[in-house]
N, C-alpha and C positions, 0 to 999 in steps of 0.2 A: 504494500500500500504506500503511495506517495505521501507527501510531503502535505500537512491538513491547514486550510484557510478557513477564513474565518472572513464574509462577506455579507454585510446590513443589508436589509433588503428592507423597507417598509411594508411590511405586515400588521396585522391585527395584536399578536401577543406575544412573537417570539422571532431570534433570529434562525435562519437557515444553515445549521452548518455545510459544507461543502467538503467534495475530497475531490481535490484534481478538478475543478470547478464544475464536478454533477453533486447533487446531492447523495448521502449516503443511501443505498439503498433497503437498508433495514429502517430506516427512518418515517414516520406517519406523521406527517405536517398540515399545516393549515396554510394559505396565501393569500392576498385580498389586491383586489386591483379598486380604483372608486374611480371617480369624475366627480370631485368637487363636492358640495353636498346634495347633490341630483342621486347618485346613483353607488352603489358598492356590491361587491361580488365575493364570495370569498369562494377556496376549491379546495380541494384535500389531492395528495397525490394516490393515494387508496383510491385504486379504480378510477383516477384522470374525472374526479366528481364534481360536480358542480354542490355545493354544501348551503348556500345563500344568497337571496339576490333582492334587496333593500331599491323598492322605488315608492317614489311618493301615490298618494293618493289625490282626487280632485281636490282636495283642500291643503294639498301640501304636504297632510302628515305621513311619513316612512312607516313603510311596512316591509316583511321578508316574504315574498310568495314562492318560496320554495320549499317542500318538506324535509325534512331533515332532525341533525343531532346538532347539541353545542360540541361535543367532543368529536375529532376524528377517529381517535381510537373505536368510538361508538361504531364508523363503519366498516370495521372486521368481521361483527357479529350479527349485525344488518342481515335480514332477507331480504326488504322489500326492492333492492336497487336503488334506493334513491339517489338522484343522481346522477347513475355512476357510466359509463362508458362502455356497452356491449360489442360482445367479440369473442374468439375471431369468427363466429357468426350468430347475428344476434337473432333473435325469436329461437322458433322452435324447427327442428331438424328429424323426420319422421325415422323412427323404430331406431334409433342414433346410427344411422348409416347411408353411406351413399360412393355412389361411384364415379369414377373419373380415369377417363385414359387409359379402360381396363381394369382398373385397379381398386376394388372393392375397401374402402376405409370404416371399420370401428369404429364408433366415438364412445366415449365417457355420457353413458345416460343417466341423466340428474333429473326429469321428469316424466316418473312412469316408466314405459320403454322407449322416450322419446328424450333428447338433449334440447335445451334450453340456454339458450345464449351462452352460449360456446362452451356448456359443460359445468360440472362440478366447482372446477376452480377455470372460470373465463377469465376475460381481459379485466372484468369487474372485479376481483378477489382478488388480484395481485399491486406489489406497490410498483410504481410509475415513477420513472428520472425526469428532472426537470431540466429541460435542453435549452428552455430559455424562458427566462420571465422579466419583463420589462413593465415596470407599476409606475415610471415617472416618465412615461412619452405622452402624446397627444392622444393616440389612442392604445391603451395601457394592455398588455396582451402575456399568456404566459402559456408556452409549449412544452408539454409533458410526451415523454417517449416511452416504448415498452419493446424490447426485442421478444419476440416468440418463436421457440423453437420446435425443429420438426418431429412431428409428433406429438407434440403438446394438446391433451385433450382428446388425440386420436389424430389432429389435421395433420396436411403432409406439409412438408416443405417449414424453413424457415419463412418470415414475415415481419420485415421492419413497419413500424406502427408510431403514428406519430397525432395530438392532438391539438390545436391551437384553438386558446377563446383570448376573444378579445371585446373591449367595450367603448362604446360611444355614449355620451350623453348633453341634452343640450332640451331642442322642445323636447325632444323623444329621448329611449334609451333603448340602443340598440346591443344585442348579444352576437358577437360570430361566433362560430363554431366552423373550423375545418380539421374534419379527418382526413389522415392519408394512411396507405399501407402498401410496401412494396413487397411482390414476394422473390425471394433472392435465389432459391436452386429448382424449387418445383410449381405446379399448376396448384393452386388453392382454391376453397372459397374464403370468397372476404367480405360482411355482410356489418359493417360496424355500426349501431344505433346509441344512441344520447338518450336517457333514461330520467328526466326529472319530473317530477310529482307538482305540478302545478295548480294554486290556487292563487285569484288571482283578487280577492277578499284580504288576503293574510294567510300564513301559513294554520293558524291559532283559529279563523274565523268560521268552522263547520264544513258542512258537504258543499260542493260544486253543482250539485243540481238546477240552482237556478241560474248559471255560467248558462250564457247565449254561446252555441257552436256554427258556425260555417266550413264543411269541410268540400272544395272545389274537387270533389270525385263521383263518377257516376256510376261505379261498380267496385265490387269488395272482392276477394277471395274469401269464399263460405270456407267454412270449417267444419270435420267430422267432432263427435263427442270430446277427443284428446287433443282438440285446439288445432291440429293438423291438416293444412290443405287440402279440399280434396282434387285441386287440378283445375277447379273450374274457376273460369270468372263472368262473373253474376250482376245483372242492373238490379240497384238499389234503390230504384224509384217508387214511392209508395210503400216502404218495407220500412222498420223501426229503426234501419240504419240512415236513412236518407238525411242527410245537413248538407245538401245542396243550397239550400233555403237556412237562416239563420233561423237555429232554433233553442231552447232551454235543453239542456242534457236530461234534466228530469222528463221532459215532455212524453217521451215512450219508453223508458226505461223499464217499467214494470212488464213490456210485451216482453223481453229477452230473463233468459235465466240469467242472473248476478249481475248482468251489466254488460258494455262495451268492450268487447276486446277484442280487436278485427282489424286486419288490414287493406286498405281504401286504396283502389287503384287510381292514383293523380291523372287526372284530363294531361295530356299529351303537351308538353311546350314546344315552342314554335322552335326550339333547338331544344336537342337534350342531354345538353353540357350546360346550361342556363338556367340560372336560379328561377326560380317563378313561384307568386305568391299560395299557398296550398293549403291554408287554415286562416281561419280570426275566430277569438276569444276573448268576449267582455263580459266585465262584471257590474251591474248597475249601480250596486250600491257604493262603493270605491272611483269609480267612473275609470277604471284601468280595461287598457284592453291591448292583445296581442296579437301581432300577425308573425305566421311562418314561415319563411321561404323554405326552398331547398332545391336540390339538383337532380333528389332520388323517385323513382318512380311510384313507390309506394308510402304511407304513414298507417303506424297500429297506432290506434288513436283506444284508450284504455284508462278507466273510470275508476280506477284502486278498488277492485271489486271484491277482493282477498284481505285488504286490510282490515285487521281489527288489532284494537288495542295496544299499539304501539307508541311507546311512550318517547317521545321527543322534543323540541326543543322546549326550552324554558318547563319541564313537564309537563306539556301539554297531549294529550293522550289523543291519537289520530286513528280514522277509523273508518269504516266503508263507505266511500264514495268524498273521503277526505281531499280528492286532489284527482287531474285529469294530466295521463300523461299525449303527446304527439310523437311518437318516435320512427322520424323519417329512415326510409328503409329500402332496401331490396326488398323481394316478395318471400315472406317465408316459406322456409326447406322449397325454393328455389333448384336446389342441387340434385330435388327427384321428383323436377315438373319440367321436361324440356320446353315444354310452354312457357313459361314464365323466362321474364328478362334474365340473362344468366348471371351469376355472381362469382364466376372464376376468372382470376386473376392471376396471367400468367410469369413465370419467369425475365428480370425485368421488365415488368407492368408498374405503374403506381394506382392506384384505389385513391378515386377523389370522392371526398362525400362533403357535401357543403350547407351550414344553416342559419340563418336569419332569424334573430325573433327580436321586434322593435315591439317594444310596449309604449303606449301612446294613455295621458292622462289629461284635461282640458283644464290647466293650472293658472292659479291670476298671476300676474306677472312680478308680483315676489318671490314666487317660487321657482318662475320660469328664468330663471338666471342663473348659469353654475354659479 
């Protein structure tokens, strides 16, 4: 081991130690990027997570509409993902296996007989290097890295993996997100999703039910009993998934067993390397509201239908239908629907996955000044 520094970074509660200038990596850290008194972010490098995200409301006053822990360490013991960074392929992977170039691959199954975001121990369970974090530019950004090696989980090939968020704030307050992942000696799938629990009331403020949804898709991939594609894709017009038309989440919720968990096949953009808008979420009471970009073909857009009694931050105890996630995507288990857009990425390939989410509040102009 080299020679150890010692480099300030403004954070929330603690300095970063460094070795050789990456972080160590047995280390579970916290980081915060802000904009002034508009806007603050903090992220753990546990699973490359987003931990917090501080915007005002129409009256000015700061709120966190992310769910979450005060502690990082809390996200070791975490089920729900909040947060955190899926991979190396996120949703669900049918019977945990699939084929490619002949060659029949195993996976590590973690739900039922079926793999879920990339297994037992995904991209989510492990700690993440911090390749760069920049908290005092214009637009303040920090890139966490993860090497994955071949075999890891079952997937073939190694896979360099790389995350960057970055924030804007001013009327609006924008979030980037860009994934990348190269794969370095074999053909892989690489399917990476952004996993946060959004309420957009307060993390503290109850169910999302009456959160207005728009989601610009005119067909879903159904699913068998085990969450699992069945191959087809389906018009959603008239059925309880339809938010073509902005509407309350609660509005047909009780047609569906437990709730939303489905993936929306996004209307076609006029390129498809081009971000374009694919959701909005507002909250009336708060007068907060979010739009999504992205670059991916699909969004599992997913109502915390599983959540019960999880104690978080400030002990606030969160619970079904606490929070709405968007998690822009490839099509799940992709890798055993030749139909479906494909998610293998081959030998010098980079994996671009790109996402936007600007929250927009109608503030008087005390507040609209950083």
């Amino acid at each position: 081991m080299g020679k150890i520094s010692l480099m300030s970074y403004h954070i929330l509660v603690f300095l970063v130690v460094l070795v050789n200038g990456q972080q160590k990596n047995d280390e579970i850290r916290v980081f915060e990027l802000k904009k002034g008194n508009i806007a603050s972010i903090k992220f753990t490098n546990w699973g490359a997570s987003i931990m917090s995200l501080v915007i005002p409301d129409n009256q000015g006053k700061l709120a966190d509409v992310v769910l979450g822990y005060d502690s990082a360490q809390s996200y070791k013991t975490d089920t729900t993902n909040f947060g955190r960074t899926l991979g190396r392929v996120a949703n669900r992977i049918g019977g945990a296996k699939f084929t490619l170039n002949g060659t029949t691959y195993k996976l590590v199954a973690n739900d039922g007989n079926n793999t879920l975001h990339g297994g037992a121990i995904g991209f989510n369970n492990v700690i993440w290097k911090v390749k760069s974090y920049k908290p005092n530019i214009k637009t303040p950004s920090i890139t966490f890295s993860y090497d994955s090696f071949d075999g890891e989980q079952g997937f073939p090939g190694k896979v360099s993996v790389s995350v960057t968020y970055g924030i804007m704030a001013g009327k609006d307050t924008t979030l980037f997100v860009t994934m990348r992942a190269k794969a370095i000696n074999k053909a892989t799938p690489v399917n990476l999703a952004h996993h946060t629990y959004w309420n957009l009331g307060g993390h503290n403020s109850g169910d999302i039910l009456s959160h207005n949804v728009q989601i610009f898709a005119k067909h879903i991939t159904p699913v068998g009993p085990d969450l699992i594609p069945t191959g087809k894709i389906t018009p959603l017009k008239g059925t309880p998934f339809d938010f073509y038309a902005s509407r309350t989440v609660g509005s047909r919720i009780k047609q569906l067993p437990g709730g939303y968990d489905i993936n929306y096949v996004i209307d076609e953009p006029a390129s498809k390397t081009s971000e374009r808008l694919i959701a909005l979420v507002s909250e009336s009471k708060s007068g907060r509201s979010m739009e999504l970009w992205t670059d991916q073909p699909g969004v599992q857009f997913y109502t915390s239908n599983t959540l019960s009694n999880v104690k978080g931050k400030g002990g606030y105890v969160y619970g079904k239908y606490g929070a709405l996630s968007l998690e822009t995507q490839g099509f799940p288990d992709a890798v055993n629907h030749p139909n479906f857009p494909s998610v293998i990425v081959n030998p010098g390939e980079t994996y671009i996955h790109r996402m936007r989410f600007t929250f927009t509040t109608v503030l008087s102009k005390k507040y609209a000044d950083i």
